[in-house]
Biopython code that builds the backbone (N, CA, C, O; Angstrom):
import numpy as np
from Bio.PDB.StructureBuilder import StructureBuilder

atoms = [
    (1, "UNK", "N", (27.480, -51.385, 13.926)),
    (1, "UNK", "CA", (28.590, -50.797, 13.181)),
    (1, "UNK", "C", (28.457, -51.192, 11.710)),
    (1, "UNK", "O", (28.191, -52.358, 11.419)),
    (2, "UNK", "N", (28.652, -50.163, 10.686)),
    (2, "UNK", "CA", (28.899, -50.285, 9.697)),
    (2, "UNK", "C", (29.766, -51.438, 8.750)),
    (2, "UNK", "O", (30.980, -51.505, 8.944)),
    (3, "UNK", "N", (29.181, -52.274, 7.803)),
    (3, "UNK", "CA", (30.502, -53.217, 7.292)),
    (3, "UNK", "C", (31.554, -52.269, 6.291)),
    (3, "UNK", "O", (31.331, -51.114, 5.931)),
    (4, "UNK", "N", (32.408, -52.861, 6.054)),
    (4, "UNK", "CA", (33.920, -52.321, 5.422)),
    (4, "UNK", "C", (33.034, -51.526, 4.275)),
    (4, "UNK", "O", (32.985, -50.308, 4.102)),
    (5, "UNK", "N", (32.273, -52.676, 3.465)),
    (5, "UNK", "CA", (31.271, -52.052, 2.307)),
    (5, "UNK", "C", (30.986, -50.700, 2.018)),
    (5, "UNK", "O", (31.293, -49.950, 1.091)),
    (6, "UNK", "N", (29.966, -50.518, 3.596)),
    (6, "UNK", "CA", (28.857, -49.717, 3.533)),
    (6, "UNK", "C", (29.565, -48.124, 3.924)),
    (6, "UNK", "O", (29.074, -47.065, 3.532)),
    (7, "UNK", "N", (30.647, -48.220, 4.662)),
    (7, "UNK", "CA", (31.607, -47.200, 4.847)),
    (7, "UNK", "C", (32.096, -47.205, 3.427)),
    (7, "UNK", "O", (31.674, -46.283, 2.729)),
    (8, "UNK", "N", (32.863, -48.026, 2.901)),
    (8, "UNK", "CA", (33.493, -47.432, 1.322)),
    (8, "UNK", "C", (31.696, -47.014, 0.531)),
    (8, "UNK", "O", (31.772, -45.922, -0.033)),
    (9, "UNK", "N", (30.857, -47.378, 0.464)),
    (9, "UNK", "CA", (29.813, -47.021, -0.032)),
    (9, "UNK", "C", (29.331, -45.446, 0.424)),
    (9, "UNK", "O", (28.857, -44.772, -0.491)),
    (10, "UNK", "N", (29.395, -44.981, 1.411)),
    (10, "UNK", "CA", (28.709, -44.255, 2.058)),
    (10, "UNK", "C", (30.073, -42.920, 1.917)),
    (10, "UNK", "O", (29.936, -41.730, 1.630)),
    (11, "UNK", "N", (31.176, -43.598, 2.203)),
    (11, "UNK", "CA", (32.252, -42.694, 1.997)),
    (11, "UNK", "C", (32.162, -42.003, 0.218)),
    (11, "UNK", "O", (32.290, -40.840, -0.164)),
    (12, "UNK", "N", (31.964, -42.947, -0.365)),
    (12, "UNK", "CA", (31.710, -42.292, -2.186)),
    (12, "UNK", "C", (30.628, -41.472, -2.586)),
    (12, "UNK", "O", (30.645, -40.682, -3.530)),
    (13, "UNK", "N", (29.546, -41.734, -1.703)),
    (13, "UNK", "CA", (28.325, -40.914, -2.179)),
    (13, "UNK", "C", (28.920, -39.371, -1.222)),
    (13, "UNK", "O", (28.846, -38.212, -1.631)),
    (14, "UNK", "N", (29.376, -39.746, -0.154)),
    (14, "UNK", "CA", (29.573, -37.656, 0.211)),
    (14, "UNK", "C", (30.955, -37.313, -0.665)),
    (14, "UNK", "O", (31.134, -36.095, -0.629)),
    (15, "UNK", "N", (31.900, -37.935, -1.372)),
    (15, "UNK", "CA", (32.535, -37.422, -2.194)),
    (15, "UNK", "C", (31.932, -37.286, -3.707)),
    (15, "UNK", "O", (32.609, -36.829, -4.628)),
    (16, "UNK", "N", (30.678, -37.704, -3.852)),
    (16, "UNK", "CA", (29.819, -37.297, -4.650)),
    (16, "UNK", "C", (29.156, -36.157, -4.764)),
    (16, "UNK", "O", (28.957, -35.424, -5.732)),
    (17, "UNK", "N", (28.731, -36.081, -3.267)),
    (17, "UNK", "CA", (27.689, -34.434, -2.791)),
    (17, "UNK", "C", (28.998, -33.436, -2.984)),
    (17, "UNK", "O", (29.088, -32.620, -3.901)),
    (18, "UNK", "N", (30.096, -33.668, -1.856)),
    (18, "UNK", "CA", (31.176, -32.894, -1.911)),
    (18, "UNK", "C", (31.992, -32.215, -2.757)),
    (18, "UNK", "O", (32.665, -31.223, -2.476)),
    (19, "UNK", "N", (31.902, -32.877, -3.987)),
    (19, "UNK", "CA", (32.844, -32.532, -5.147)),
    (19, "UNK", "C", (31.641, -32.221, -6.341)),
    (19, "UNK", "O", (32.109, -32.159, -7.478)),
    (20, "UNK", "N", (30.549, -32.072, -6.262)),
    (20, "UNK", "CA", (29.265, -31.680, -6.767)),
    (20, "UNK", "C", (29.372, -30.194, -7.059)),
    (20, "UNK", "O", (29.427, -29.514, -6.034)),
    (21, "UNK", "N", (29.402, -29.714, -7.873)),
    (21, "UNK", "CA", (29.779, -28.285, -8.638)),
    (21, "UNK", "C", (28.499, -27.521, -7.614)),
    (21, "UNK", "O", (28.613, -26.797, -6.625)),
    (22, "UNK", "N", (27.331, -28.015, -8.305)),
    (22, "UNK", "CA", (26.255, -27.435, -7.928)),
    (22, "UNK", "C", (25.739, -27.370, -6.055)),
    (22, "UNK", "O", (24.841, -26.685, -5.566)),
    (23, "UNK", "N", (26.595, -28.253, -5.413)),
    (23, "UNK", "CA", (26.773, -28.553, -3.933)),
    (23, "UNK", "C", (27.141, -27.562, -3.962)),
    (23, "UNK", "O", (26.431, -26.572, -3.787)),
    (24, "UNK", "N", (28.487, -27.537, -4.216)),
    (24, "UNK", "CA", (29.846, -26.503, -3.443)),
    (24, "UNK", "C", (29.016, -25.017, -3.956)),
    (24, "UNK", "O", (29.323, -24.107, -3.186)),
    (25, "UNK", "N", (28.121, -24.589, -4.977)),
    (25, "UNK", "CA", (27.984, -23.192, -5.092)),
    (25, "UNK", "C", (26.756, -23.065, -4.316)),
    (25, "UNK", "O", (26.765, -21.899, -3.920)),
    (26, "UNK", "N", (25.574, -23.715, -3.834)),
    (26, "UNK", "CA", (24.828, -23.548, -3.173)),
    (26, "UNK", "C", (25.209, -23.355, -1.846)),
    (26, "UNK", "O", (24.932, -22.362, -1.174)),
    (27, "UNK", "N", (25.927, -24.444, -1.438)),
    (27, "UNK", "CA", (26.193, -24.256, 0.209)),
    (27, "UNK", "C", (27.270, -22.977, 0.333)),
    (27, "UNK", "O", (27.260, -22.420, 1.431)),
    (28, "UNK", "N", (28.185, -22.455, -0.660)),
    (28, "UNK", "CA", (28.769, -21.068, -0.333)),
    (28, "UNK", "C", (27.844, -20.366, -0.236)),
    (28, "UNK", "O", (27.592, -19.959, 0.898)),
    (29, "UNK", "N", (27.102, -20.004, -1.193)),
    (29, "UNK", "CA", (25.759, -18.997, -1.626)),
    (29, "UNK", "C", (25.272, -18.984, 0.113)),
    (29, "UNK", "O", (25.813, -18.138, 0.825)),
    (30, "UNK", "N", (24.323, -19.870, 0.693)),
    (30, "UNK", "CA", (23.580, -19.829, 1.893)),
    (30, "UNK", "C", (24.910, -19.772, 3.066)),
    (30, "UNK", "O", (24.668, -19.042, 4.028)),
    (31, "UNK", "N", (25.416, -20.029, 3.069)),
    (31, "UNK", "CA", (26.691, -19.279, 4.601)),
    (31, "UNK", "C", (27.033, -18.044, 4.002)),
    (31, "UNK", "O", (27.298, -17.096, 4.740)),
    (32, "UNK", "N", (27.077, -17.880, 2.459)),
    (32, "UNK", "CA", (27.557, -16.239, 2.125)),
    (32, "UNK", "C", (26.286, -14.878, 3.014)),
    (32, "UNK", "O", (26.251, -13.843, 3.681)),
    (33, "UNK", "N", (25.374, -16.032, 2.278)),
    (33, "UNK", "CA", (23.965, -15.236, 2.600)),
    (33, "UNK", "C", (23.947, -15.067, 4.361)),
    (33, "UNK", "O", (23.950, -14.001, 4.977)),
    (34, "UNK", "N", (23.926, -16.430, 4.925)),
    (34, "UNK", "CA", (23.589, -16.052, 6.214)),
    (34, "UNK", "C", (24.505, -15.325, 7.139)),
    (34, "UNK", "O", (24.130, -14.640, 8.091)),
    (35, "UNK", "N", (25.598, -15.511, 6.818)),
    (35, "UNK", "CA", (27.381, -14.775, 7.082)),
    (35, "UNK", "C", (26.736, -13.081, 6.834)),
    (35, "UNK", "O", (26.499, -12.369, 7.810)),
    (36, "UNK", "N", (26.636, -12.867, 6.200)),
    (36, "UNK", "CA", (26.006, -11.415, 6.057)),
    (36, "UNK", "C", (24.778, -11.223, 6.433)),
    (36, "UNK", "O", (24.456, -10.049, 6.254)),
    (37, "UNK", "N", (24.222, -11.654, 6.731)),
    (37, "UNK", "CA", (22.653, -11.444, 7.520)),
    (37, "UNK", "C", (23.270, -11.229, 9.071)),
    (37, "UNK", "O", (23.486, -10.100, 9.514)),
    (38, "UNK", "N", (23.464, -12.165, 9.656)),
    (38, "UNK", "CA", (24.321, -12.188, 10.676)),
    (38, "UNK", "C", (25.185, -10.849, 11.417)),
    (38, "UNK", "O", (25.197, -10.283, 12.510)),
    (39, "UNK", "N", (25.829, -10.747, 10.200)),
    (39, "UNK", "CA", (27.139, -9.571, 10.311)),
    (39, "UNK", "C", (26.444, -8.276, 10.311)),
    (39, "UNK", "O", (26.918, -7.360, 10.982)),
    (40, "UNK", "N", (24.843, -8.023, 9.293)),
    (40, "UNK", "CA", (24.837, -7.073, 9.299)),
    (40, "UNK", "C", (23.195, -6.661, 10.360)),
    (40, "UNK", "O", (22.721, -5.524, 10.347)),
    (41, "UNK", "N", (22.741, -7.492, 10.949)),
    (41, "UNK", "CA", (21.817, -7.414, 11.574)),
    (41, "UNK", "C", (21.745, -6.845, 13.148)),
    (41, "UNK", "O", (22.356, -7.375, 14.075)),
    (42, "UNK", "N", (20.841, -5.606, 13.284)),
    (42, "UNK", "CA", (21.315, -4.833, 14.359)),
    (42, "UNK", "C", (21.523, -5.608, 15.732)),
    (42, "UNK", "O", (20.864, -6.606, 16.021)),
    (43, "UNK", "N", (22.420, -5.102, 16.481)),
    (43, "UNK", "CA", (22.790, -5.741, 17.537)),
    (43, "UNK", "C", (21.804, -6.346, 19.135)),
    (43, "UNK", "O", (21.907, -7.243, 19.972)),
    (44, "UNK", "N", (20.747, -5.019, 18.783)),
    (44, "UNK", "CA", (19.327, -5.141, 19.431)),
    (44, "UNK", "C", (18.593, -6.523, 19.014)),
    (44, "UNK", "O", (17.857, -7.159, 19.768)),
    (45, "UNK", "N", (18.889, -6.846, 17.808)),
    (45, "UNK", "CA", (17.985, -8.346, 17.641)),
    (45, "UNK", "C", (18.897, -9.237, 17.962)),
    (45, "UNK", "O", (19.412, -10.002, 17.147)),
    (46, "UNK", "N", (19.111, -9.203, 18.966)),
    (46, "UNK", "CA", (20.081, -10.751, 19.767)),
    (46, "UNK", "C", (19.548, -12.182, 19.261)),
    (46, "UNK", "O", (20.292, -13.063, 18.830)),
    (47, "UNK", "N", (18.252, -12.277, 19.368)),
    (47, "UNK", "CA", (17.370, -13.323, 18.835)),
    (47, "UNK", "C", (17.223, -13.895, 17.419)),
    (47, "UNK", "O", (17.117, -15.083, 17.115)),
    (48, "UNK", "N", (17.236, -12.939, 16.697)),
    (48, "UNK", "CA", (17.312, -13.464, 15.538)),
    (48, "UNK", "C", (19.138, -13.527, 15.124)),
    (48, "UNK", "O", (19.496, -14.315, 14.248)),
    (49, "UNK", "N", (20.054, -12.743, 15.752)),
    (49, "UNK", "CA", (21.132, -13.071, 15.372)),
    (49, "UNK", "C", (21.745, -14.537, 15.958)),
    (49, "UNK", "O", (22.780, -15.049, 15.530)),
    (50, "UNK", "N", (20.873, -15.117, 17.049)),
    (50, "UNK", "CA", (21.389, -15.981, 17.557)),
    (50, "UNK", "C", (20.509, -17.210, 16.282)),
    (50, "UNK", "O", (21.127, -18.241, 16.016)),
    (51, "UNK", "N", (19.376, -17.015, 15.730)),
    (51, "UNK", "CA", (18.956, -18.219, 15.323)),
    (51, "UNK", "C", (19.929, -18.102, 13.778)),
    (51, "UNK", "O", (20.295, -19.087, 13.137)),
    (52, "UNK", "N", (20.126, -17.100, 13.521)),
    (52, "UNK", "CA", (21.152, -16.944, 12.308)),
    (52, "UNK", "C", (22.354, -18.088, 12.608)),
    (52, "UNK", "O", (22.647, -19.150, 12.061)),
    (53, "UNK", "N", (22.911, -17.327, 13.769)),
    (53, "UNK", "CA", (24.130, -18.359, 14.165)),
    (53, "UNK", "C", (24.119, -19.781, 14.216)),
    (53, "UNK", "O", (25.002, -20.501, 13.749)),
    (54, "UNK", "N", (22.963, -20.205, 14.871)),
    (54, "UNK", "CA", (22.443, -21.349, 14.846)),
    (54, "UNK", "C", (22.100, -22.030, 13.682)),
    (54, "UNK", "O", (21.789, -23.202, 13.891)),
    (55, "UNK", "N", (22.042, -21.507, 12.011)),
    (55, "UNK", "CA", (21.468, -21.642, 11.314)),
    (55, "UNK", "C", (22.932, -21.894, 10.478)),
    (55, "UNK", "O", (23.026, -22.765, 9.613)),
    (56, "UNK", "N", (23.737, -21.256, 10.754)),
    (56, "UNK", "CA", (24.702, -21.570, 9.824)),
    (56, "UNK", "C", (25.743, -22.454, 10.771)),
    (56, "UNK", "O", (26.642, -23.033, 10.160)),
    (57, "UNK", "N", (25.706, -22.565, 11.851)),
    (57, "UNK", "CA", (26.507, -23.803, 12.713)),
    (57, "UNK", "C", (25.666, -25.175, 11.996)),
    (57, "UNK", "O", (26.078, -26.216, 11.484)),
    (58, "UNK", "N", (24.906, -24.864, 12.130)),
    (58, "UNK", "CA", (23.942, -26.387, 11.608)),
    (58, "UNK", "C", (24.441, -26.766, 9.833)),
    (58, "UNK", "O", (24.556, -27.933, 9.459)),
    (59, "UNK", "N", (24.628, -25.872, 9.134)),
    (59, "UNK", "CA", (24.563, -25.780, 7.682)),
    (59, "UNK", "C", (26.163, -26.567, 7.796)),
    (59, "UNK", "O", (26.332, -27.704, 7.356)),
    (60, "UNK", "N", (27.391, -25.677, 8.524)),
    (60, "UNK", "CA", (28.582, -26.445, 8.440)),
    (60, "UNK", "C", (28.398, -27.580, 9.125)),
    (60, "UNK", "O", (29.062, -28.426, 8.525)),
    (61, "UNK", "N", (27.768, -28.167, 10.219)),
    (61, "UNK", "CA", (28.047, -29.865, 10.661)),
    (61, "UNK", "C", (27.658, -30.075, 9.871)),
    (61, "UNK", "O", (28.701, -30.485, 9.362)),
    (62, "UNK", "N", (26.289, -30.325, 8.409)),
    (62, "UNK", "CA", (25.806, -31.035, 7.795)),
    (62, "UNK", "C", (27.386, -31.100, 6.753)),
    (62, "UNK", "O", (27.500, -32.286, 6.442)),
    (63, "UNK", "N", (28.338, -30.452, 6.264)),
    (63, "UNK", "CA", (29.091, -30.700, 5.648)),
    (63, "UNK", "C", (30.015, -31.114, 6.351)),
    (63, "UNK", "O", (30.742, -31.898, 5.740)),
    (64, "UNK", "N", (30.400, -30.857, 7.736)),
    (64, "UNK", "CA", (31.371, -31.525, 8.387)),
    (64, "UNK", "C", (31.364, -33.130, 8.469)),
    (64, "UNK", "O", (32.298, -33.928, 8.396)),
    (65, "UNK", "N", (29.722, -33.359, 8.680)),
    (65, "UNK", "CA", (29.684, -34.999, 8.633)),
    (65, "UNK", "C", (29.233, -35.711, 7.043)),
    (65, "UNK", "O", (28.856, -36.860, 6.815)),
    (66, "UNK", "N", (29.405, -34.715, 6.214)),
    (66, "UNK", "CA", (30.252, -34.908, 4.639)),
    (66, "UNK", "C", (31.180, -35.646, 4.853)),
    (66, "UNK", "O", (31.054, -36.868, 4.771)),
    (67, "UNK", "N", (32.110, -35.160, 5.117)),
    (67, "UNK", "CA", (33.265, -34.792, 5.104)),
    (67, "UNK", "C", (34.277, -35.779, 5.887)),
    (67, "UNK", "O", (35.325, -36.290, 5.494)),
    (68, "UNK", "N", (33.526, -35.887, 7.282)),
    (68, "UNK", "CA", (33.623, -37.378, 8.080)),
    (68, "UNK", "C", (33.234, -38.614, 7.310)),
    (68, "UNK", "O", (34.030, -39.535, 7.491)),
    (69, "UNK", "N", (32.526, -38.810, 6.738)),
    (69, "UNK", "CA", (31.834, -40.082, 5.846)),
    (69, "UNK", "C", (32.915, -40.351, 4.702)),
    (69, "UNK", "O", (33.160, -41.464, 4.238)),
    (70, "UNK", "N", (33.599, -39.006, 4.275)),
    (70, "UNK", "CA", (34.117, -39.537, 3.081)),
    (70, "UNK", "C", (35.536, -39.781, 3.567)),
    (70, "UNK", "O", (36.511, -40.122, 2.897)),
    (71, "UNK", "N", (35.461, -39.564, 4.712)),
    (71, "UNK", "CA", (37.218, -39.496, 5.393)),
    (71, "UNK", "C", (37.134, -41.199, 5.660)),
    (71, "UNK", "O", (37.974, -41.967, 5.190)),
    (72, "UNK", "N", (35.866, -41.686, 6.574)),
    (72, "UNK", "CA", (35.614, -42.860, 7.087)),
    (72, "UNK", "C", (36.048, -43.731, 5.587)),
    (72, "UNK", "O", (37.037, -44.461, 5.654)),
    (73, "UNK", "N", (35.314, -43.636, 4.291)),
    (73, "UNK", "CA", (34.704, -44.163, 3.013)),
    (73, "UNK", "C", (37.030, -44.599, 3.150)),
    (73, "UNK", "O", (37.659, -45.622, 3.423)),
    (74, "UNK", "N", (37.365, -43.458, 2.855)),
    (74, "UNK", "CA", (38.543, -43.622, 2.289)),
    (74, "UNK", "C", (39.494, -44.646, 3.610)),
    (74, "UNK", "O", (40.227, -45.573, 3.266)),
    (75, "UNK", "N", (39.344, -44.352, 4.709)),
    (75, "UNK", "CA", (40.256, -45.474, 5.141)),
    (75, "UNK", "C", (39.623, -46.844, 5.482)),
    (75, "UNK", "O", (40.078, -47.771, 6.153)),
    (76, "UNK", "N", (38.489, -46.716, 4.856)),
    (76, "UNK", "CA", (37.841, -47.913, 4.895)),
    (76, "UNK", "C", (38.565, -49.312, 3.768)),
    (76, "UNK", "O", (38.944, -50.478, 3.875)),
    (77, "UNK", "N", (38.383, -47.978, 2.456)),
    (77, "UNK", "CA", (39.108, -48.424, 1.252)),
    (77, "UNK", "C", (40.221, -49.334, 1.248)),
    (77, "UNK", "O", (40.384, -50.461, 0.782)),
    (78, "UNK", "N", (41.276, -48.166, 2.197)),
    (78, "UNK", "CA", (42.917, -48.622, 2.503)),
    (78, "UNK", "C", (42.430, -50.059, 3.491)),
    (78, "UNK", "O", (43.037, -51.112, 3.298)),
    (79, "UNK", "N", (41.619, -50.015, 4.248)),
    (79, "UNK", "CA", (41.778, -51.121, 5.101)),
    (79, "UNK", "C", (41.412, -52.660, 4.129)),
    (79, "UNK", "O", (42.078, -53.680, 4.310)),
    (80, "UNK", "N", (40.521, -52.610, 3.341)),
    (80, "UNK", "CA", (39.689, -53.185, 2.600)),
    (80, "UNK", "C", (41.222, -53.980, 1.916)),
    (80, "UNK", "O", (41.569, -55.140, 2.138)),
    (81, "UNK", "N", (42.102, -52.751, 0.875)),
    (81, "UNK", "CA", (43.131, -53.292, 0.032)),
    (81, "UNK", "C", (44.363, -54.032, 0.595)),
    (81, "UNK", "O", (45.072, -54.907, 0.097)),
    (82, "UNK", "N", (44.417, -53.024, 2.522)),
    (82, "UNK", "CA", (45.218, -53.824, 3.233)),
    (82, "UNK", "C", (44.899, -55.769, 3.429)),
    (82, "UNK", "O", (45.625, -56.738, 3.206)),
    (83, "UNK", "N", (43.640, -55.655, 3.879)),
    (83, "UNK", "CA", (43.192, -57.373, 3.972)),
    (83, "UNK", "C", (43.292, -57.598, 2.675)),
    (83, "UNK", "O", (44.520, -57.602, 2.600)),
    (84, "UNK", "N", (42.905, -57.799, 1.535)),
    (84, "UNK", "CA", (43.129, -57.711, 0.375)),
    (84, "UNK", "C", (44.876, -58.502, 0.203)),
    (84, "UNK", "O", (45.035, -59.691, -0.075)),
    (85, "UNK", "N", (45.695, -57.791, 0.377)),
    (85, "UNK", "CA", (46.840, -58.037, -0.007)),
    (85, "UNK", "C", (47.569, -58.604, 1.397)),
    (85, "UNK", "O", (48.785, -58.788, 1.373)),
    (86, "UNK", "N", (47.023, -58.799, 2.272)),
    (86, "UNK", "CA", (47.507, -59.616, 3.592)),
    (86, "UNK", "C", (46.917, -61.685, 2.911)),
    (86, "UNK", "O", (47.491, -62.769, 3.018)),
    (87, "UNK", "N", (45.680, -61.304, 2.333)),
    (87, "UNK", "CA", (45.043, -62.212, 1.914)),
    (87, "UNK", "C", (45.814, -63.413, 0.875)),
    (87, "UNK", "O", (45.890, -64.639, 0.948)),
    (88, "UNK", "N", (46.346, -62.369, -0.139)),
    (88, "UNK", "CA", (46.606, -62.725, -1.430)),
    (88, "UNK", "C", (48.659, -63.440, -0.770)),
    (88, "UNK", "O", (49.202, -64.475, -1.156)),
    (89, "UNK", "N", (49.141, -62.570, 0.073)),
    (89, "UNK", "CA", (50.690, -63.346, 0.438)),
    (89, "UNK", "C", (50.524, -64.315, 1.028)),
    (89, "UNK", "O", (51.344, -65.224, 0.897)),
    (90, "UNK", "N", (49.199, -64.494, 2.045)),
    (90, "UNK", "CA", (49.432, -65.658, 2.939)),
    (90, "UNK", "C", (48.932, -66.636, 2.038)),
    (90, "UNK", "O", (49.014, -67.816, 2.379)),
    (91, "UNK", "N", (48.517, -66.391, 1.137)),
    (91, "UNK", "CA", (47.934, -67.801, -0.431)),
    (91, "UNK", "C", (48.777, -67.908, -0.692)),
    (91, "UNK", "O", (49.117, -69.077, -0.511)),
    (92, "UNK", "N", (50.127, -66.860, -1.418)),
    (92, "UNK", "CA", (51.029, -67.218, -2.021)),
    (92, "UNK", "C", (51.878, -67.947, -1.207)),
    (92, "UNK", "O", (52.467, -68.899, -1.719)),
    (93, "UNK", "N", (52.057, -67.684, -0.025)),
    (93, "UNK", "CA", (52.625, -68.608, 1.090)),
    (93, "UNK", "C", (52.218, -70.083, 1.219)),
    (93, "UNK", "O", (52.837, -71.084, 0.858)),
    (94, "UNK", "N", (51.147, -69.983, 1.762)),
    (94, "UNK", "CA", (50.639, -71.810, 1.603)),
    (94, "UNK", "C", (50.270, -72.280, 0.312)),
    (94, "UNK", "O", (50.020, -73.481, 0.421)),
    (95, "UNK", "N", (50.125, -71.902, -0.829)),
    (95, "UNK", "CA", (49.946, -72.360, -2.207)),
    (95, "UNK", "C", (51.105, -71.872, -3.101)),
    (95, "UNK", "O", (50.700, -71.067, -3.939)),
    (96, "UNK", "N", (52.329, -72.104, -3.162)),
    (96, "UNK", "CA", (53.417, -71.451, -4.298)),
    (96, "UNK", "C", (53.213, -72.002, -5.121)),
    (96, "UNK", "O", (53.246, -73.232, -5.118)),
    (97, "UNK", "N", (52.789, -70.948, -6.616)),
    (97, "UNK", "CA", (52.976, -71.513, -7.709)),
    (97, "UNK", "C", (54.091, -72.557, -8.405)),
    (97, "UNK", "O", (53.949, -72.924, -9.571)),
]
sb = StructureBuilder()
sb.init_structure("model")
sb.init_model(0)
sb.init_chain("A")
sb.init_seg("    ")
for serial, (resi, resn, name, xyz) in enumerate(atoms, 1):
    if name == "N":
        sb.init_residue(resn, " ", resi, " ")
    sb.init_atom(name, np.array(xyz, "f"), 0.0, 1.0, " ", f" {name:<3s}", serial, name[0])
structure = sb.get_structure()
């Protein structure tokens, strides 16, 4: 398992890819593209409409587990600031200024 770190680490770099101008217009562009290949490819080629399908199911998990990483990254964060400040009362508790 991942440390607290490597999740807030790992969570920032796919809100890096994710929020990436040049990400977000490429990966529309190729589901636009294959979304219409798909849609418009005769019904007789079952085969190639199926590797189409297959081609753009694959394209969204690669952003779905984006998307998971940066979800993980962020409550990693909250957990991180939670110990953090569980840390800092029980000091102020046994050490009062």
């Amino acid at each position: 398992m991942a440390t607290i770190e490597e999740r807030i680490y790992d969570g920032n770099r796919a809100r890096d890819v994710l929020e990436n101008e040049a990400f977000q217009q490429v990966f529309a562009d190729i589901e636009a593209e294959v979304t219409d290949q798909w849609k418009n490819s005769p019904a007789r080629a079952e085969a190639d409409r199926e590797k189409l399908w297959m081609y753009l199911a694959m394209l969204r998990k690669v952003k779905q587990h984006l998307e998971s990483s940066l979800e993980t990254g962020r409550l990693a964060t909250l957990e991180m600031e939670h110990h953090q400040s569980w840390a800092k009362r029980v000091g102020s508790a046994l050490f009062p200024k």
